[in-house]
N, C-alpha and C positions, 0 to 999 in steps of 0.2 A: 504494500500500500504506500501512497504518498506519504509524505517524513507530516508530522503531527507536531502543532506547536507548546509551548508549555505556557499555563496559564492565560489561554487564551478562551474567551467564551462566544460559545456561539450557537445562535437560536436559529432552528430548524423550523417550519411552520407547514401543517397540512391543512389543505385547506377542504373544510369542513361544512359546505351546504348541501352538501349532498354524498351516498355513496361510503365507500368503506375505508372511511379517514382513522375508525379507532383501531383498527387493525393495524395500518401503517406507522402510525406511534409504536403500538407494542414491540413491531419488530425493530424501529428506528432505535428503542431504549436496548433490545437487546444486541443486537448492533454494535451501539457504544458504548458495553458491559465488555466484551471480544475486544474490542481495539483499546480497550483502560485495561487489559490485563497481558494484552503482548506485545505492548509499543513500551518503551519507557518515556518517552512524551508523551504528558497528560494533558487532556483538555477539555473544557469542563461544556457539556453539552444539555441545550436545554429544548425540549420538542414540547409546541403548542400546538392547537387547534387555530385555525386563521377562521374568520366570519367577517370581518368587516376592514376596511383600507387602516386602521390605526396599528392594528395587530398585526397587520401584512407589512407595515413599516417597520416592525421589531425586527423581523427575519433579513437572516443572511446568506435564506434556500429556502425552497421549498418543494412540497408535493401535492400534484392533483391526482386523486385518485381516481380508480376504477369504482361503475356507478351508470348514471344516465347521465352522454354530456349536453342534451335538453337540459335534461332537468338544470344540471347546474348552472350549464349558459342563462340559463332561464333568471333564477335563484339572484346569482352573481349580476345580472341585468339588473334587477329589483335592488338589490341591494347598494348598486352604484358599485361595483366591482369590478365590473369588468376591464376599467379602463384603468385604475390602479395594479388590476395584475398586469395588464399589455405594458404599462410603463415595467414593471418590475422584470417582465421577462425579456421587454426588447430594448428597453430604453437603459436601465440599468444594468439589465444584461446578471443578472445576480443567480447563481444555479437551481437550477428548476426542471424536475422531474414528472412525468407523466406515463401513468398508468390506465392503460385501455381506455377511457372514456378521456382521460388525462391529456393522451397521445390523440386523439382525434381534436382535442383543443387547441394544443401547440401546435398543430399543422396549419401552414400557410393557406392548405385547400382539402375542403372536405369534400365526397361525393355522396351520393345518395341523400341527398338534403335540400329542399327547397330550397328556393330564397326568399329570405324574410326569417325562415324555422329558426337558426340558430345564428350566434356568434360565435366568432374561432376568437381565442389568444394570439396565437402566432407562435413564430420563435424556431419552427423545425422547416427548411425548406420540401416539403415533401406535399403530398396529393395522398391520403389516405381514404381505404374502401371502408364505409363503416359497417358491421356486422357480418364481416366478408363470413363467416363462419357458418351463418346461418341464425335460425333463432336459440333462445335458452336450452331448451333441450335436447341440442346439438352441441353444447358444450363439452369439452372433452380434456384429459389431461396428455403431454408430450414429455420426455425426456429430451433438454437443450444442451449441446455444449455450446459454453458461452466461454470464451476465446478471454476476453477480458478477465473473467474471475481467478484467472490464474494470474495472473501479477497480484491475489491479497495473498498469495501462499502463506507465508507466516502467522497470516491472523486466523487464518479459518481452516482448521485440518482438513476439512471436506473440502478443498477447493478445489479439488481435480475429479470428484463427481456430479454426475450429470445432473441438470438443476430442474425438477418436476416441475412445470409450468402448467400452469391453469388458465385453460380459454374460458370464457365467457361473453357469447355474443361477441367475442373479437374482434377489433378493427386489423386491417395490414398496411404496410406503407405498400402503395402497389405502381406508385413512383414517385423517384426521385427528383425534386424540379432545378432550375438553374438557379444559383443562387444569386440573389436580387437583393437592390436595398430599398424597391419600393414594394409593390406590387404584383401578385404573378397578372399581370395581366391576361396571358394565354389561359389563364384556369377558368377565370371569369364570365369566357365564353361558352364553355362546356355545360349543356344541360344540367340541373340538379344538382350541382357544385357549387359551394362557397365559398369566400378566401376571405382571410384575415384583412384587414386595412394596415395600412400602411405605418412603420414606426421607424426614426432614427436613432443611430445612438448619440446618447447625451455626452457631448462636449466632455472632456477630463474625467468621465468615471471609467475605468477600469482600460486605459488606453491599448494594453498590451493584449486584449481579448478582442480578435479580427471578429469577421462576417465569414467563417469558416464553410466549406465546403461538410455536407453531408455525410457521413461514417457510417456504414454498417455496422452494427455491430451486435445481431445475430441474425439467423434465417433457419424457418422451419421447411426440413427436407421437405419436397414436393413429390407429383408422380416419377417425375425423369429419376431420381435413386435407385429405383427398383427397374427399370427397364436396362437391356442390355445391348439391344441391337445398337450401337453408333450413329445412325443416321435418325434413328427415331429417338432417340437421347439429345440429340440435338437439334430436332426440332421441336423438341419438346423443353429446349433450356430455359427458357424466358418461366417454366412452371417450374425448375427445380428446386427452388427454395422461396416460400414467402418472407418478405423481410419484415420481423418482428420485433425489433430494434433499433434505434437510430440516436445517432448523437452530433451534435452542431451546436461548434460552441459549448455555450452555457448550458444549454438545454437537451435531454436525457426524455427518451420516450419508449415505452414498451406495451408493446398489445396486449400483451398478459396483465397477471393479478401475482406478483411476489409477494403481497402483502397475506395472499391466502396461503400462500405453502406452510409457513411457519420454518421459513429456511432465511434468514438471514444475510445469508451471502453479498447478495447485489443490495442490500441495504448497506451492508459495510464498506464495500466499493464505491457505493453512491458518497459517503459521509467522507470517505478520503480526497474523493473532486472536492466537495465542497471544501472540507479543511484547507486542499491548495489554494482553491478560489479566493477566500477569505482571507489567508496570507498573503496573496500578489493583492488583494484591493487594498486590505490595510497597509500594506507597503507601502503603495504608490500614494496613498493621500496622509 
């Protein structure tokens, strides 16, 4: 994991109008129980529920969870939210995590949605299928290797097995866009699609953190794994892995539910970006 500072505090916030925000604390505290017992840099960690823009100014990350992202968009609308996270995620640029209804928010373009139905956040350049899965009772669990969770070797013995992910009504990124510093304007066109509005970064806060290109960083095997013929292996590549995680930037999205395993792992991983994050902002200011 990234180096951890000493005596340094930092509040993590989920945000909580919707969806399964108390789950993602409990693993977030157990989390930070793993990295206070195998780092000898300590750091003193504090995880809220966010509801409204004064709580969301405490935080120095956060997480949307998985949920209805209606409902939340919805919620977050009401409540005058919306435009306090789009500042936090694109303007500030501050880490922030999205899980399945999460990751359909932070996408710059969603499909299968009116317009009018919902607001996006923003912050992940990608076009996401929502419920590409199907409905709830077509949820299903996969075994992922996730590439990344071997760099926290040290803190989590289990890191080198496979991590049980839990779909639910799932979204997928089912592509990747250019990345832009206004508007996809090409999404805008497409039936049924909606895109985020437009955000700049603010002058002098976090200077050394670009408008980064797109990152994989997993894919669920598709049909092409199991076929053997060559030529039908390859025209079947564009299926052979759904991409079920992406990272840009500050911003950290995944179709799944880690908050439901009761596996830790990528909550540990997550809290080490943000620890580095947190050290390069306070640095620089």
């Amino acid at each position: 994991m990234g180096s951890l500072g000493q005596n340094v505090d930092v509040t993590v916030g989920v945000l909580a109008l919707q969806g399964a925000f108390n789950e993602h604390v409990q693993l977030l505290r157990e989390a930070a129980q793993t990295i206070a017992t195998t780092d000898m840099d300590q750091r003193s960690w504090t995880f809220k529920e966010v509801r409204n823009k004064l709580e969301l100014a405490s935080c120095d990350a956060l997480i949307i969870p998985g949920g209805e992202s209606t409902a939340i968009s919805l919620v977050a609308q009401r409540c005058n939210m919306l435009e306090p996270l789009r500042d936090f995620v694109k303007v500030l640029r501050k880490p922030t995590w999205g899980t399945c209804a999460g990751l359909i928010l932070l996408a710059e373009a969603a499909n299968q949605t009116k317009k009018g139905g919902q607001e996006l956040i923003g912050g992940l350049d990608v076009r996401v299928n929502r419920n590409h899965f199907g409905r709830q009772i077509e949820s299903f669990q996969a075994n992922l290797d996730l590439p990344f969770l071997k760099t926290a070797g040290k803190d989590f013995d289990t890191a080198q097995k496979p991590f049980r992910a839990i779909f639910i009504r799932a979204p997928i990124v089912e592509k990747v866009l250019p990345t832009v510093t206004g508007v996809q304007e090409d999404e805008a066109q497409l039936e049924e699609t909606v895109i985020a509005p437009s955000r700049k970064i603010a002058q002098g806060v976090a200077k050394d953190i670009k408008l980064a290109d797109v990152e994989i960083m997993a894919t669920l095997p598709g049909r092409a794994a199991a076929v053997k013929d060559d030529e039908a292996k390859e025209r079947l590549d564009a299926e052979a892995g759904d991409i079920i995680a992406v990272r840009q930037a500050n911003v950290f999205g995944t179709s799944f539910h880690p908050e439901l395993t009761g596996d830790p792992r990528i909550h540990g991983w997550w809290l080490a970006q943000v620890a580095e994050a947190v050290d390069r902002r306070r640095h620089i200011s």
